[in-house]
N, C-alpha and C positions, 0 to 999 in steps of 0.2 A: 504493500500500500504506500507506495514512495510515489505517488501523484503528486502534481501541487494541489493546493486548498486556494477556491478564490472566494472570496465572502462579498457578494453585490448587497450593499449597507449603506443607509440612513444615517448621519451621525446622532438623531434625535427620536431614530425609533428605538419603539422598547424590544419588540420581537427581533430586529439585528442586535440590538444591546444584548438579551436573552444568548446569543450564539457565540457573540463574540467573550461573553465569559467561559461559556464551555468549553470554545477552543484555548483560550488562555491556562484554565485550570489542567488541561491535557500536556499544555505546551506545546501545541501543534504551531508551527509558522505559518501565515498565510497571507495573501496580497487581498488589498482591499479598494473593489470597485465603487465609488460612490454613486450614487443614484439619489439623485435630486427630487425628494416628493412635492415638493412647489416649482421648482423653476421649469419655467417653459409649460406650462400647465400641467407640471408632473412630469419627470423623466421616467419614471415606470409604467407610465401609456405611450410609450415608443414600442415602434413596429420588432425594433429588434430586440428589447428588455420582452416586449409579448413571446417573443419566439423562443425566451429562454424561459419564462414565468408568465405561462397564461391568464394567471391570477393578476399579472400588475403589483405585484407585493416585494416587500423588501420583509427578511433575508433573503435569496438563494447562497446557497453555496454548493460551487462546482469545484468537485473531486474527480482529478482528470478528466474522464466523458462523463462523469458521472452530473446531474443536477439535480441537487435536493431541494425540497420546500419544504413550508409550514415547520417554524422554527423549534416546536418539541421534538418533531421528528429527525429532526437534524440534531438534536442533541442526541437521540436515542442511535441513532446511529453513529457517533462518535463514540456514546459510549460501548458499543459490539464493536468499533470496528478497533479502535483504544483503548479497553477497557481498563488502563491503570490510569488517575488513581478516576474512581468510579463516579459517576453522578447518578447512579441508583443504586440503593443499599443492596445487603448480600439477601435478605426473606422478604420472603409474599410479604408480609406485614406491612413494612419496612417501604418497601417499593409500592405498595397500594394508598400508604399515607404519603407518602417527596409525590406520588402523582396524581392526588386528589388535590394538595396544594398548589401545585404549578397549574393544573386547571383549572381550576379557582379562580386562578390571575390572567391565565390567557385566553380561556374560554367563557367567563363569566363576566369578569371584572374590563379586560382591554376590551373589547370588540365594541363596548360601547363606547369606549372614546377614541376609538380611532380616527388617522385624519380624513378617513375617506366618508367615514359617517357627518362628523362635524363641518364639512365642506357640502356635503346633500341638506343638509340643513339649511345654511345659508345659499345657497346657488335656487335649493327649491323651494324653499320658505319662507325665506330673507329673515331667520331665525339671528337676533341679533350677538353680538358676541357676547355681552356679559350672561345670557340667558344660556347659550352654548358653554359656560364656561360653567355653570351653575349646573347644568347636566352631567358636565364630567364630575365636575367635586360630588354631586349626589353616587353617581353610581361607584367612584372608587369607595367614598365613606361606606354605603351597604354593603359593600366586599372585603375592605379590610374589619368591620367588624365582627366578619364571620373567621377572617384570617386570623385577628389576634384571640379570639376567643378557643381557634384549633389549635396555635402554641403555647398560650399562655397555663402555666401548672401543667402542660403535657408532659406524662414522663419521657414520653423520648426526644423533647425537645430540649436542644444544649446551648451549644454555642449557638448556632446553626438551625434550620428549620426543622431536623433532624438529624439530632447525633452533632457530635466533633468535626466532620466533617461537612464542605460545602456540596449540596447536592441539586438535583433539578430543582425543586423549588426555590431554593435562594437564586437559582439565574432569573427565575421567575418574578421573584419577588423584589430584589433590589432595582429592575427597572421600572414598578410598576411603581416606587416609592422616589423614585425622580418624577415619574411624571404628574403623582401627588402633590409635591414640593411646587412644580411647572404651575399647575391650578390653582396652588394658592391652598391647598387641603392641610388643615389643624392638624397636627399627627400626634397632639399631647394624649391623646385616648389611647395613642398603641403603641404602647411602653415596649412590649416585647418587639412587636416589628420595629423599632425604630434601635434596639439594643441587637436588632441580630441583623439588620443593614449595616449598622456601626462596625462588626467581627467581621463582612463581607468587606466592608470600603477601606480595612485596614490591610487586606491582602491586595498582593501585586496584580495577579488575576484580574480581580475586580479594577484594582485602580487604572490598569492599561483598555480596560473596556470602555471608561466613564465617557460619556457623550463629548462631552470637554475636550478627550483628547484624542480624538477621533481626525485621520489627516482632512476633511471635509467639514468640519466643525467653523464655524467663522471664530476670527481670532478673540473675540469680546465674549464669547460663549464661557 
């Protein structure tokens, strides 16, 4: 598996944030295409980003021929295809709760604030920004109160969403608490997700993923 890794990425989405920590915790190298989801009315509704990602969506990640989507799945294939060190615990148990939580955040909690939703809004609604902005804060606060409520006194929550180590849920979770931060969302309610963002943003991993420092990031970011 000596392909290169090319990661087509958003400096300010969550779902390539999501990848580009997994590849970091792997320690995998990889070259990073940027994909502009505003400029030019979306560089992911170009004919040739269509022909790589039908979807119009950022991440892909292409391994050699290979092209992956939809950014869980590309973690779970990092983790089969490099399985040290793991982003899914070693029991059923274990691996049913890291991916009850990461769907939580990718399937319940993002999809409503994504930019492609929040742009049908105002394009078809002329739904105005602070009322759009008031949409996002409501649906992350009903999601993170179900998040800290699943960590919070769990036994098998540690440092981490589970266990000592960083697993799919924290790729999960730490971009979904940027983009909390992004809306303006109170985070004094979720002590624990705000203490186990903190044990993610203190490693390297995490720190080389941050939107900020992303080579497509504008420099005032």
């Amino acid at each position: 598996m000596s392909e290169p890794l090319r990661l087509y990425s958003y400096w300010r989405s969550s779902a390539a944030y999501r990848v580009r920590i997994g590849l970091n915790l792997k320690g995998l190298a990889y070259d990073t295409v940027p994909v502009h989801l505003v400029l030019e009315g979306g560089q992911q509704h170009s004919a040739a980003y269509r022909d790589l990602n039908p979807q119009a969506l950022v991440p892909t990640l292409c391994h050699g021929q290979r092209r992956l989507t939809q950014s869980l799945a590309i973690l779970e294939y990092l983790d089969e295809v490099w399985p040290e060190p793991a982003l899914l615990p070693a029991t059923a148990r274990e691996r049913q709760r890291v991916r009850a939580l990461a769907l939580l955040v990718a399937c319940d909690i993002h999809p409503l604030n994504n930019l492609r939703v929040l742009q049908y809004f105002e394009r078809e609604w002329g739904v105005p920004q602070p009322e759009r902005d008031g949409w996002v804060r409501h649906w992350i606060e009903d999601g993170f109160r179900a998040v800290e409520a699943l960590l919070a006194d769990h036994p098998s929550t540690g440092d981490f969403c589970e266990g000592e180590t960083p697993t799919l849920a924290d790729c999960c979770l730490v971009p979904q608490v940027y983009n909390a931060r992004r809306f303006g969302v109170d985070l004094a309610a979720y002590p624990t997700i705000r203490r186990i963002e903190a044990a993610c943003l203190a490693l390297p991993a995490f720190i080389a993923a941050r939107p900020e420092h992303q080579p497509d990031a504008p420099a005032a970011a």
